[in-house]
C-alpha positions in Angstrom: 135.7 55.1 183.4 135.7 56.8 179.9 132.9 58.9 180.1 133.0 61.1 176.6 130.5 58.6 174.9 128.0 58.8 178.0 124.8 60.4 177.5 123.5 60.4 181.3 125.0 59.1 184.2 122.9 58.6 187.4 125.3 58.0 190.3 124.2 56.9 193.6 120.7 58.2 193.7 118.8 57.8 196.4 114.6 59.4 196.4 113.1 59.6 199.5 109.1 60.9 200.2 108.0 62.3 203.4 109.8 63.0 206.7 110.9 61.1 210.0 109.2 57.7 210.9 106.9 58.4 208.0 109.6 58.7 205.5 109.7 56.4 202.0 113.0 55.5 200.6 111.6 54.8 196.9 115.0 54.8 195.4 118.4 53.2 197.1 121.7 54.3 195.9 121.4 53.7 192.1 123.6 53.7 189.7 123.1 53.2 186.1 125.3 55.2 183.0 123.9 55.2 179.5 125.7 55.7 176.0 125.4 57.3 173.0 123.4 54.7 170.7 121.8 52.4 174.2 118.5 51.2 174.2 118.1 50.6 177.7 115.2 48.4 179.1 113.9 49.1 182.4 111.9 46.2 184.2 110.4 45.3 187.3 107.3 44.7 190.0 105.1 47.7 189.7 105.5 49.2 192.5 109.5 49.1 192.6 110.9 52.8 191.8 110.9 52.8 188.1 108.6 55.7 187.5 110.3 57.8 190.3 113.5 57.1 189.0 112.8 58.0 185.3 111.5 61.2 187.3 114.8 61.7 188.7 116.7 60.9 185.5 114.5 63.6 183.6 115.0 66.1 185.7 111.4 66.1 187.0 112.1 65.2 190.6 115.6 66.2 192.4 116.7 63.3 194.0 117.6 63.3 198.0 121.3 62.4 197.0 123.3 61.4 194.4 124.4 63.0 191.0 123.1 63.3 187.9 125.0 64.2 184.3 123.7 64.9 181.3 125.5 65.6 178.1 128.7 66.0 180.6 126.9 68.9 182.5 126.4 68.2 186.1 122.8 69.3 187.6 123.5 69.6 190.9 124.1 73.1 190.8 121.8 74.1 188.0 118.7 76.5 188.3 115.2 76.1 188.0 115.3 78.0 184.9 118.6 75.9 183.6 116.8 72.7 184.3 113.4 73.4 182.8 115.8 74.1 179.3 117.5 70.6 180.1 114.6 69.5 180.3 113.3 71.3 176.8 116.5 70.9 175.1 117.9 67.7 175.9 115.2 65.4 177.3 112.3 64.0 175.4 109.5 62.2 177.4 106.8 59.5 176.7 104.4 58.5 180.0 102.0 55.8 180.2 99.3 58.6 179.7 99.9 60.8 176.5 99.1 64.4 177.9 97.9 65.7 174.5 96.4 69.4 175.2 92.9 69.2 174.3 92.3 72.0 172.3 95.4 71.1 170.1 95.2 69.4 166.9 97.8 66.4 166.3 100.4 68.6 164.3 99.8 71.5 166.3 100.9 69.2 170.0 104.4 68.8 168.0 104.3 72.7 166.4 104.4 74.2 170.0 107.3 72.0 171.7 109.0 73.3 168.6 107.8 76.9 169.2 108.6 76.7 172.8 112.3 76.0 172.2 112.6 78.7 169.4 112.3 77.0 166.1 109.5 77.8 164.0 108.9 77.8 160.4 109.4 75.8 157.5 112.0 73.4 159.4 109.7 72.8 161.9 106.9 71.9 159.6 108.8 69.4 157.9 110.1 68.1 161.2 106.3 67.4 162.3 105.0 66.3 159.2 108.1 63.7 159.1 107.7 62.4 162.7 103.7 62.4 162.1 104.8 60.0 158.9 107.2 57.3 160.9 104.7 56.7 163.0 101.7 56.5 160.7 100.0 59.4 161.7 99.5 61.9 158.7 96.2 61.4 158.2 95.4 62.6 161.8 97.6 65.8 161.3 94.6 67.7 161.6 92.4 65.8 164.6 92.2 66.4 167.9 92.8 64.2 170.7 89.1 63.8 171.6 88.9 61.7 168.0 92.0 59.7 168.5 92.0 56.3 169.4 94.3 55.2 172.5 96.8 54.3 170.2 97.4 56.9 168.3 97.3 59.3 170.9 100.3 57.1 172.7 101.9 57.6 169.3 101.5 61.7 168.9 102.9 61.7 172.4 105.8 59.7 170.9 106.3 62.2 167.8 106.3 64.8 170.7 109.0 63.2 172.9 111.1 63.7 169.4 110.0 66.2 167.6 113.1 68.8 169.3 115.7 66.1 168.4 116.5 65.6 172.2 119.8 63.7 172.9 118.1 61.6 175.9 114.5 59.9 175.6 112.4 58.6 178.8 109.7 56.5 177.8 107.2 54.9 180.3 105.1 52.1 179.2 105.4 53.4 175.5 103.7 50.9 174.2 100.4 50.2 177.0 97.6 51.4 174.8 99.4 49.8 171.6 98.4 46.3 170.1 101.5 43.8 170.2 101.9 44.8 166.1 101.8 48.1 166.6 103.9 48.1 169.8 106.5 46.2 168.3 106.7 48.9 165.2 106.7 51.6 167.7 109.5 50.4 169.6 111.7 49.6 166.4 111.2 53.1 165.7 112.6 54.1 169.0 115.8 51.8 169.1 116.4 52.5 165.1 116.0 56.7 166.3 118.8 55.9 168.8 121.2 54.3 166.7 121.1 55.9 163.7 120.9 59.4 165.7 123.3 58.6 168.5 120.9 59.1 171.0 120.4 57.4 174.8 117.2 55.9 175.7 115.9 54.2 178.7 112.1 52.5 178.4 110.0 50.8 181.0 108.2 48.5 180.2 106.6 45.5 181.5 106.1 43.8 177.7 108.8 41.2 177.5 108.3 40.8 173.9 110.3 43.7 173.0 113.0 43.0 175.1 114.8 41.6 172.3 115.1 45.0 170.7 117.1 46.4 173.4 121.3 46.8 174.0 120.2 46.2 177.7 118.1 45.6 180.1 118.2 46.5 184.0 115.6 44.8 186.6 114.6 47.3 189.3 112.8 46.2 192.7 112.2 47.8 195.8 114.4 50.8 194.8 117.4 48.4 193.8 118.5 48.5 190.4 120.5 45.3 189.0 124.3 46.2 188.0 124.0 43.3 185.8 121.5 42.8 183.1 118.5 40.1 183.3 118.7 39.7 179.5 121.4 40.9 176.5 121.3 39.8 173.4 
């Protein structure tokens, strides 16, 4: 396999919870690469591994066997300290729940992930004030998270997940606070980021009207991901 275009390759994974008789085997030997410019869809029965394993694939959780490859760096051997800057540099998350910190105003959530990776300034203001503008959100620039609606928290945490230029995004439900109008426009925004920037991007989602906006789409249950995709268009 050519693997210069691949973004992140998870190879054989296996997650397992607890110990002896008690033990979970949430994931079961997956395998699943993704490209420079994908838009990978993640479906499934809740229930099924698909939060663990977008755990595993962000570096969150270290898997009970298997290998993981980002960027063409191989994690297995990597310190705490080199994944949480994997994790910082390279990774850009969205969860079902947004995670804003409370005393934070909206462009001051996207000012510190900037901060915390060393950029600050001008560049970083314009970067905020941009991502805060794709997603319809200048208005609120200056609100805190107490004053936002659902929506438009779901969306900071989305400028967030962006906002270091991250060559790998995990999304999780992206769009389960979000009307159907507004969830479609949110994940346009997402597939159009990954093509025109080159990024990878894997989203779970249980919304089968935005399926049609993805390269692919993988069906995961009971820990077993689908080599072959249930839709492609």
């Amino acid at each position: 396999m050519n693997t210069a275009n691949l973004k992140l390759q998870l190879e054989n994974i296996t997650k397992t919870f607890g110990d002896g008789d008690s033990s979970i085997k949430v994931l079961k030997n997956v395998t699943l690469n993704v490209k420079a410019g994908e838009f990978v869809a993640l479906v499934g029965p809740s229930g099924s591994g698909k939060s663990t394993f977008l755990s595993v694939a962000g570096a969150l959780l270290a898997p009970s066997s298997g290998r993981i490859v980002i960027g063409g760096q191989d994690l297995s051997q990597f310190s705490e300290k080199q994944m949480n800057e994997i994790r910082l540099d390279k990774i850009g998350f969205v969860f079902q729940s947004a995670n804003l910190i409370p005393y934070l105003t909206v462009k001051d959530q996207l000012l510190l992930i900037a901060e915390l990776s060393g950029k600050k300034g001008k560049q970083a203001n314009q970067k905020a004030d941009e991502m805060l503008s794709r997603l319809g959100l200048s208005h609120r620039a200056h609100a805190y998270p107490e004053n936002l609606s659902g929506g438009e928290r779901q969306r900071v945490a989305i400028a967030r997940a962006w906002m270091n230029d991250p060559e790998i995004l995990l999304a999780d439900e992206p769009t389960a606070s979000l009307d159907s109008e507004r969830g479609r426009a949110v994940v346009e925004m997402l597939s159009q980021e990954v093509k025109e920037r080159n990024k990878a991007a894997i989203m779970v989602t249980h919304d089968t009207r935005m399926l049609d906006l993805c390269d692919r789409v993988v069906y995961m249950e009971d820990g077993v991901l689908t080599e072959q995709p249930v839709f492609q268009h």
